[in-house]
N, C-alpha and C positions, 0 to 999 in steps of 0.2 A: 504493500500500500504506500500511496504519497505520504511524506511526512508531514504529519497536523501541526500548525500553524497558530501561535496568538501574539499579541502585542502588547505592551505596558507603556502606558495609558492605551486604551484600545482608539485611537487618531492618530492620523497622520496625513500628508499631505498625499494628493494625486498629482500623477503626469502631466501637467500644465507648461504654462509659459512662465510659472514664477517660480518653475522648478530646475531653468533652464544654464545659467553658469552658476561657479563656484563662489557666489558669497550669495546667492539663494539658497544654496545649498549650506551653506555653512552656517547658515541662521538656522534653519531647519534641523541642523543636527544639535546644534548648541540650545533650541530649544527646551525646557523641561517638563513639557507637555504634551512631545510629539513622540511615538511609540517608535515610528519605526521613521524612514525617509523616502521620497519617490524622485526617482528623478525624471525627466522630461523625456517622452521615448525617442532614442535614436535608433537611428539607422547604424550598419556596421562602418558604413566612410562619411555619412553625413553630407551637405549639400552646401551649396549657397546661400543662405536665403535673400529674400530678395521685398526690402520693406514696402515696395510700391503695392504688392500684392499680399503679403503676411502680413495680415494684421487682426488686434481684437479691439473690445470695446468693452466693457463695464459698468454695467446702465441700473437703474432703480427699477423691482415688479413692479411699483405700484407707485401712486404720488406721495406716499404717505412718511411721516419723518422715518418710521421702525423700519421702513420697507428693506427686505432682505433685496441682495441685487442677482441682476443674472449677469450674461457675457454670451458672445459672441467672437468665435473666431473664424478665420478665414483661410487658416494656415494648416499644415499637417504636422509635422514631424520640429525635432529640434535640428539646426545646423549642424549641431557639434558629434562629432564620430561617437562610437562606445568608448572608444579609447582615452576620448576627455573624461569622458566618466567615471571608468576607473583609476585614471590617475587625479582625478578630484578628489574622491572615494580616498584613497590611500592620503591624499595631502592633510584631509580634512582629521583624517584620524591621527596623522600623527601627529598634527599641530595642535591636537587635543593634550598630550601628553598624560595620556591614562587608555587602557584597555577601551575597547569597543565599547559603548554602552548603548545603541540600538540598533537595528538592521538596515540596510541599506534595500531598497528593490529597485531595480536594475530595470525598467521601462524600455524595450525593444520591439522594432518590428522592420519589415522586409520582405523579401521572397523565402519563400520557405528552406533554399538551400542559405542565404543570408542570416536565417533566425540559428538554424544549425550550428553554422560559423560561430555568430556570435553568442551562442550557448556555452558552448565548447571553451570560448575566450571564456566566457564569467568564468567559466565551469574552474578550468585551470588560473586563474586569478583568485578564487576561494583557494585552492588547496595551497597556492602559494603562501598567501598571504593569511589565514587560519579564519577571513572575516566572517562574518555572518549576513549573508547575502541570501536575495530571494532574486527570482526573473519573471518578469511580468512580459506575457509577449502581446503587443496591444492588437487586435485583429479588427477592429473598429473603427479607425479615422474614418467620417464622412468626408472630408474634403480634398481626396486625392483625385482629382480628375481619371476616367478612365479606370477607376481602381476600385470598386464597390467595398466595403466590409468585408473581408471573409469571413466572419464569423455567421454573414448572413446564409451561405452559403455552404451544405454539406461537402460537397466535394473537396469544395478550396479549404477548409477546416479540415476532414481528413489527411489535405496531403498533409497537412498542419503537423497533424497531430501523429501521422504516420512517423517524419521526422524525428519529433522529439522521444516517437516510442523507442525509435533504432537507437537514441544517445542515453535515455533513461538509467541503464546500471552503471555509464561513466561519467556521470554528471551528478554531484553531490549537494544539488542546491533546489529548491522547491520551487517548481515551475509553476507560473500563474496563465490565467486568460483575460485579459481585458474584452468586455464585450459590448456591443453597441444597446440602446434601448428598443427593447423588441414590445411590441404590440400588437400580438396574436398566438394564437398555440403553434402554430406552425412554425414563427422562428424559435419559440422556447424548442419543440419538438429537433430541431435540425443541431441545436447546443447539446440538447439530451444524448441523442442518436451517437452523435460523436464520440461522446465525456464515453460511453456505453461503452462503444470498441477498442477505448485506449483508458480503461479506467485506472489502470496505475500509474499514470501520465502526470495530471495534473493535480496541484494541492491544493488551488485556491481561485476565485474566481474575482475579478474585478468589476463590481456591476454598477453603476454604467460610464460610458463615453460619454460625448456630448451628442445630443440630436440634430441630425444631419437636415440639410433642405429650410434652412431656419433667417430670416430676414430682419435685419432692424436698418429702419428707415430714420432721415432727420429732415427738417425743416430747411432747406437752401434756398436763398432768392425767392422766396413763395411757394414753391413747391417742395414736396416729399422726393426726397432721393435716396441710393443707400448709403450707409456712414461708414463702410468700410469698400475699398475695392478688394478682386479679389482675382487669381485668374484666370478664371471662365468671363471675367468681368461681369457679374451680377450682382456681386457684394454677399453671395448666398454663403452660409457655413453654418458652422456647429453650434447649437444653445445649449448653455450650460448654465448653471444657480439656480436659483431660486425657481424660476420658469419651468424644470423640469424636474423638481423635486419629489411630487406625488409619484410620476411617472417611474423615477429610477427606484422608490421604496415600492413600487411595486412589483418590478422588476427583482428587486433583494429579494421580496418574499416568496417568488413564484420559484425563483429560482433555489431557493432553500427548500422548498415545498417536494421540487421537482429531485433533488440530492437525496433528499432522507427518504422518498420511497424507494429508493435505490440501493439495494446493500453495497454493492461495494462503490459507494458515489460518496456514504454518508459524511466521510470523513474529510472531505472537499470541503473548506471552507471560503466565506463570500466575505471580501469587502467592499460594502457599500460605499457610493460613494454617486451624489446628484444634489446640490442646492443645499447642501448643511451648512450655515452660518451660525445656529445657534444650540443653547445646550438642548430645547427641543429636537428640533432635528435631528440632532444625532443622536439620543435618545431614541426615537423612531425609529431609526435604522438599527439601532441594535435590537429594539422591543422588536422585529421581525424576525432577527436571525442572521444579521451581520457579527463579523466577531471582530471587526472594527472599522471603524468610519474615516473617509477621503473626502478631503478638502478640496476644493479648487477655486472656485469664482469667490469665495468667501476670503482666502488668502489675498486672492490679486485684489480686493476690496479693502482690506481690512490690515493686512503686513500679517506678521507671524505670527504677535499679540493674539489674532484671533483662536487660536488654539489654545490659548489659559482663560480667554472669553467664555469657548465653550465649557470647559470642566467648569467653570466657577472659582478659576484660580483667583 
């Protein structure tokens, strides 16, 4: 079986844009309220990015002073290889000068021989270095042109998961899935089907992404236009916070629901993770069956502070 999975304090951050260089990161770990760390998913060489068309937004649900916020982005992936990552990873620990004291999850994604690749890298960067490392492989970005979710997708998820089953006995680190917000039995069914044939694959499940096909519009010269571009040139992308909050604890629960009828599913565990800014909200997410809760739009709102927000620190 995968090995079970928990965190102290059960919070931490998700794969975002404020997870993205190394003194995001080193806030986050120097944190005393953050269980574990996420870092922003890369690719195995990383890209250009390119701010005319990468961009987000950070906006209020509602007009009201409490209103939690949501976000909007337009972008997929972080710039920066694996390779920053792990050597942040290592800088940040040891400029700590004391032993590890929470996990690091390792946000990835690519082609399926690419997830392999950079599996293999964590994989040998734990035994190197003795850390305590998870790998999140994100199968979800809505806004890669040309590039659908695969997690929507049984086939593209099989070869997925076909991959990680061939490296499973020489990979010493807990493989996660990040997955999109599904809204129907059919795409829970195509996650099940999967998790089914490769059940000693994976430990834990990341639920959810941000929701794909999502628009926020402003007021220019008199008319509505969109506030970010993007490049399909629509300004369309991902909603995340507050706006899809109900949606992703729905999501946590179904999918929890869907694990424990499962005997050998049971022991997969789900971090929640959609619109939690307060100690409500996360709350909720765990009262379903998360066994710990991901931050994002509340972060890039709020700085790190918001995680001693939530406990009540």
């Amino acid at each position: 079986m995968p090995p079970r999975i928990s965190f102290t304090p059960p919070l931490l951050n998700s794969a975002t844009p404020w997870a993205t260089d190394h003194a995001d990161l080193t806030a986050l770990y120097a944190s005393p309220h953050t269980g574990a760390v996420t870092t922003r998913t890369s690719l195995l060489h990383g890209f250009t990015e390119d701010p005319s068309v990468h961009q987000k937004v950070v906006f209020p649900t509602t007009t009201t002073p409490a209103a939690q916020a949501s976000s909007l982005n337009t972008y997929g992936y972080s710039p920066h290889p694996l390779a920053f990552y792990l050597d942040a990873i290592a800088d940040i620990i040891a400029a700590s000068h004391a032993p590890q004291t929470k996990p690091f999850i390792i946000s990835i994604t690519g082609s399926p021989a690419d997830v392999g690749n950079a599996v293999v890298t964590i994989a040998n960067f734990a035994k190197q270095t003795a850390y305590a490392l998870l790998v999140e492989i994100n199968l979800s970005c809505p806004n890669i042109p040309g590039k659908p979710p695969p997690a929507y997708d049984l086939s593209e998820l099989l070869t997925y998961l076909a991959v990680l089953s061939d490296l499973r006995l020489a990979v010493p680190v807990p493989l996660g899935l990040k997955t999109p917000p599904y809204t129907h039995d059919g795409e829970y069914r195509v996650l099940l089907d999967a998790l089914k044939q490769h059940s000693r694959v994976v430990s834990f499940i990341t639920s959810t992404n941000t929701l794909g096909s999502a628009l926020h519009v402003s007021r220019a010269g008199g008319t509505y236009q969109p506030t970010l571009a993007s490049a399909a040139g629509t300004g369309i992308g991902g909603l995340g916070g507050a706006c899809i909050h109900w949606l992703s604890l729905g999501n946590v629960a179904t999918i929890r629901r869907m694990l424990d009828a499962e005997e050998a599913l049971r022991d997969v565990v789900v971090i929640g993770v959609g619109g939690v800014g307060d100690r409500d909200g996360w709350e909720r997410m765990l009262s379903v069956g998360a066994v710990a809760v991901g931050v994002g739009t509340a972060l890039g709102d709020k700085g790190v502070d918001v995680f001693g927000q939530i406990l009540g620190a």
